[in-house]
N, C-alpha and C positions, 0 to 999 in steps of 0.2 A: 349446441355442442355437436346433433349430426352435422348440422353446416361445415364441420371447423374440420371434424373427421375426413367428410369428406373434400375437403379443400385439401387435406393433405394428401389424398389420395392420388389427385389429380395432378400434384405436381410432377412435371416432367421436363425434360432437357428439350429446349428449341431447336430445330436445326436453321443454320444459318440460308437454306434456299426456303423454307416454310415461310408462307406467307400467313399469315393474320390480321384483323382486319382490326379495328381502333376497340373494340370492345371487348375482344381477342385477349389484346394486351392489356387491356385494363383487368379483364379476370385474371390475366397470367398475374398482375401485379398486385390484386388482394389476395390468389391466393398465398402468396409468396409473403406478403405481409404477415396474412394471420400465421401460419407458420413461426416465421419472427416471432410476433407474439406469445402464441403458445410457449416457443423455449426460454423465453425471459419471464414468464409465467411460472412453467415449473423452476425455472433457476430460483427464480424471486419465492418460491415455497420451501423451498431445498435450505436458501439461507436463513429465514426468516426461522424457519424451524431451526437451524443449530446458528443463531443469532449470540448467543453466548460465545461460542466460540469464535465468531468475529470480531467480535469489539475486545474481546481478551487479545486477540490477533492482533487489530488495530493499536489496541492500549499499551503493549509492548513494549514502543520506544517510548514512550512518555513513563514507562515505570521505573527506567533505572535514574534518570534525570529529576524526576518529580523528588526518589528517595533522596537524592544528593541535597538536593534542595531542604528538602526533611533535617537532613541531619546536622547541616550547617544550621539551623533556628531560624530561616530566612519563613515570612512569611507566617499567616493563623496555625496551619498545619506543622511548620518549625516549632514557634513557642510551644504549642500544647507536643511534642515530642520531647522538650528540652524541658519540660517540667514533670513529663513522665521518665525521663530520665533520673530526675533529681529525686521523684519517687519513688523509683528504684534505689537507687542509694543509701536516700534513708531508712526504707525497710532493708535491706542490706545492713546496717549497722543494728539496726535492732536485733534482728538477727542473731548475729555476734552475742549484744550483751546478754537476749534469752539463754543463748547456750552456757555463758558465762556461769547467770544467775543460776542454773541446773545444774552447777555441778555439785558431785557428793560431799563436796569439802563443805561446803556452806550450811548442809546441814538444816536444810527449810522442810517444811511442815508437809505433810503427804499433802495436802490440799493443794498448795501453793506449786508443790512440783507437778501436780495434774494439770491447775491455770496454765501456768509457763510451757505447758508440752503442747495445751492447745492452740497457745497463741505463737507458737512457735509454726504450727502447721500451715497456721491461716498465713503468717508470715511468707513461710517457704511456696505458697499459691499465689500470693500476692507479685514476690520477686518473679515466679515463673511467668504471670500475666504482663508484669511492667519489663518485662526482657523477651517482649514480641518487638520484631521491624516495626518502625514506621509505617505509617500508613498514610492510604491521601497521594497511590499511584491513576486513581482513577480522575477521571473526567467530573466534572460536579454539573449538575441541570438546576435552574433556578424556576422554570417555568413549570405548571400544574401535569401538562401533559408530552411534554419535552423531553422522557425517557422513552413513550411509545413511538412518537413523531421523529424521533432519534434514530433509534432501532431502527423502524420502516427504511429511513429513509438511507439508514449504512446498507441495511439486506436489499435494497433496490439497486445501489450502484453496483455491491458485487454479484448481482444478479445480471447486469447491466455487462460486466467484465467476461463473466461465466459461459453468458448465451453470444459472446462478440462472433463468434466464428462460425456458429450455426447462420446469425442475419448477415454477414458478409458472402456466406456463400450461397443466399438468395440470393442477395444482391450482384452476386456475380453468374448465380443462374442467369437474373432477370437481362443482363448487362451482355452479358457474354455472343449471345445471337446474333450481335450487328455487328461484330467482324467477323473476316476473312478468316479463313481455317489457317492463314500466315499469321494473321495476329494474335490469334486464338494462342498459338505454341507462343508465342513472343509474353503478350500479357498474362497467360496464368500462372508461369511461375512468381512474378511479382506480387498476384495479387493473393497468391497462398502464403507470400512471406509474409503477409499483413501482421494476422493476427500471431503470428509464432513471433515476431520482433518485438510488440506488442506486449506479449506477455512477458519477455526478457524484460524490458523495459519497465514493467512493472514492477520485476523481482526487484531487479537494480534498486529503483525508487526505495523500495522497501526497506532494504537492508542497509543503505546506504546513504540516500539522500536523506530520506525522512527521519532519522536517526540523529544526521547531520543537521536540520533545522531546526527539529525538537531541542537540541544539545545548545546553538544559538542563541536560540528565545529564550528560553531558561535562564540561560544565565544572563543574558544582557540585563545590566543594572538593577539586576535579580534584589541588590538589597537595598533600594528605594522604593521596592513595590512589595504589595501583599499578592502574592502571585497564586489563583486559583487558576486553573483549565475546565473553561468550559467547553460541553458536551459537544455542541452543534458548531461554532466556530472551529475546535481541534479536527472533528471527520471532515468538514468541508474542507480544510487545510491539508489534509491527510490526501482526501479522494482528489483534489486539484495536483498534489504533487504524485502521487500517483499515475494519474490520467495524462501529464502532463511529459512525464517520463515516458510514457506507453507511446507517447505521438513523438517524443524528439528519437525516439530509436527507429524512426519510421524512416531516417539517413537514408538506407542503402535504398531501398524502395525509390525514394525521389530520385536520386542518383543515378539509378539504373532507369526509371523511366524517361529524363531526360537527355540522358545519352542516346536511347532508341531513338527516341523523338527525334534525334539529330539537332538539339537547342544547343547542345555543347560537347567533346569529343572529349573522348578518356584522356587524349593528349594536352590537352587543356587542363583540366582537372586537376594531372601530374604536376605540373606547371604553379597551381594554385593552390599548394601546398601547407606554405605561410600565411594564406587569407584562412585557410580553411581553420587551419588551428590558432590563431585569433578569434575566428568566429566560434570557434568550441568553446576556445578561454572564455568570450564573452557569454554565454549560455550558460557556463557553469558559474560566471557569475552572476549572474542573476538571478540564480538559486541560492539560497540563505546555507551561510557556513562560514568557516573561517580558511583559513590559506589550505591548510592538508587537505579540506575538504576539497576545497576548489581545485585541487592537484587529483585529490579521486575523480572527482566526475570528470575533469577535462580530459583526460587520459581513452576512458571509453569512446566517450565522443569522437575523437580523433581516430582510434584506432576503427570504428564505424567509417567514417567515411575512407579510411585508408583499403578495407575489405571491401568497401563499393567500389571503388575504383579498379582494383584488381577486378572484380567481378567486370567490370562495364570493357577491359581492357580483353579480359578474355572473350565475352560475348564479341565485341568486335573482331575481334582477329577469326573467331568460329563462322562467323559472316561473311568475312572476307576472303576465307578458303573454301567456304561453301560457293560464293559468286565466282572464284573462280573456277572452282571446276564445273 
């Protein structure tokens, strides 16, 4: 732990004429590692402690789809709803007749009106229990230790999400030093959009896509199958569509670094309009949904690369009245 302390101590900004020799850079680069480390550390303590509240997080979209599924009898968790249903009902009509049988017209026995008061109470407990929602939003584990192994391993990716921008910008410590004080202005605003697109990109997923694939599955021929969700398959599903969102919003970045590069000019780009939004269309299809869905996601996408382009169009022309004056 002094080690680790002091490795952070030592980290510092490179200048790009500092020379350092091969072992230099190897320390520069463990200490920059454990750093990394360290924050995906605490992130990964941070989660793991309010763990509950992720997987409530997580479990979300699967709770209003799982209920629908509930309430149509589809599946183990349908039938046993659809016969707490019907037990609900019939204590519902009991109900009725106790109040019936209490009344003063009928004229029964003190004894008989105490029974009927008490069984009328258990009754009216019974209707309020059997007239809870459905249940059977959550994720099901079949394995012995597959709810700790679970947990760990949701609290590591958002751990994983959390600490993304502390290890990028080691990494662009460590990276940063071998260029020009030209490229230096050129590459760091790109590589600070990383993780801010990144995160968008994860909301999006969130609210949107994953919503939209849970919605899918669910129902595809939902009533030939006894449909449980399991634990470890649903987050692995969950964290890929997630993660996966967080890298395609990463558009303008590509965009922009290839236009500097000089591989291909904004004027092209413009040009390539109709590929680009085919190539969105195809993207969002190949994310799981139906037609509205595939019109949500394609939409952003498009509109992504439509802001790169602006951006890559402005950088240029800022270039080209800087070269000429």
């Amino acid at each position: 732990m002094p080690n680790a302390i002091a490795a952070i101590r030592t980290v510092r900004a490179i200048r790009h004429d500092e020379t350092l020799s091969v072992v230099g850079h190897l320390d520069e680069l463990r200490t920059r590692l454990i750093v990394s480390l360290i924050a995906i550390g605490v992130a990964f303590g941070i989660c793991f402690w309010q763990n509950h509240a992720l997987l409530a997080l997580i479990n979300r979209p699967l709770t209003a789809q799982t209920q629908q599924q509930v309430k149509a009898g589809h599946g183990p968790l349908g039938a046993t709803y659809t016969v707490q249903v019907g037990a609900r009902d019939v204590a519902v009509q009991l109900a009725t007749v106790v109040s019936v049988l209490r009344s003063p017209a009928l004229h029964l026995p003190s004894s008989a009106q105490a029974s009927l008061a008490h069984t009328g109470k258990q009754l009216d407990a019974d209707i309020k229990r059997l007239s809870a929602p459905p249940q059977g939003d959550r994720p099901v584990t079949l394995g012995f230790g597959e709810p700790f192994t679970t947990t760990v391993t949701v609290s590591l990716i958002f751990a994983l999400i959390l600490a993304l921008p502390v290890v990028l910008l080691q990494a662009y410590g460590f990276v940063i030093p071998a260029f020009e004080p030209e490229q230096r202005r050129m590459v760091k605003p790109l590589l600070a959009a990383i993780p801010f697109l990144f995160m968008i990109g994860v909301v999006f997923g969130y609210y949107v896509v994953l919503p939209a694939a849970v919605r899918f599955f669910q129902n595809f021929n939902s009533s030939q199958f006894n449909v449980l969700v399991q634990a470890a398959p649903y987050y692995k599903f969950a964290a890929t569509i997630l993660l996966a969102m967080g890298l395609v919003f990463q558009v303008p970045v590509g965009v922009l670094a290839v236009t500097r590069a000089g591989l291909i000019s904004p004027r092209r780009l413009r040009k390539s309009r109709r590929w680009a939004l085919v190539a969105c269309g195809a993207v969002a299809a190949f994310l799981p949904g139906d037609a509205f869905t595939l019109l949500l996601e394609t939409v952003p996408l498009y509109l992504l690369f439509e802001v790169s382009v602006l951006l890559a169009t402005f950088i240029e022309r800022r270039a080209s009245r800087a070269a000429a004056r």
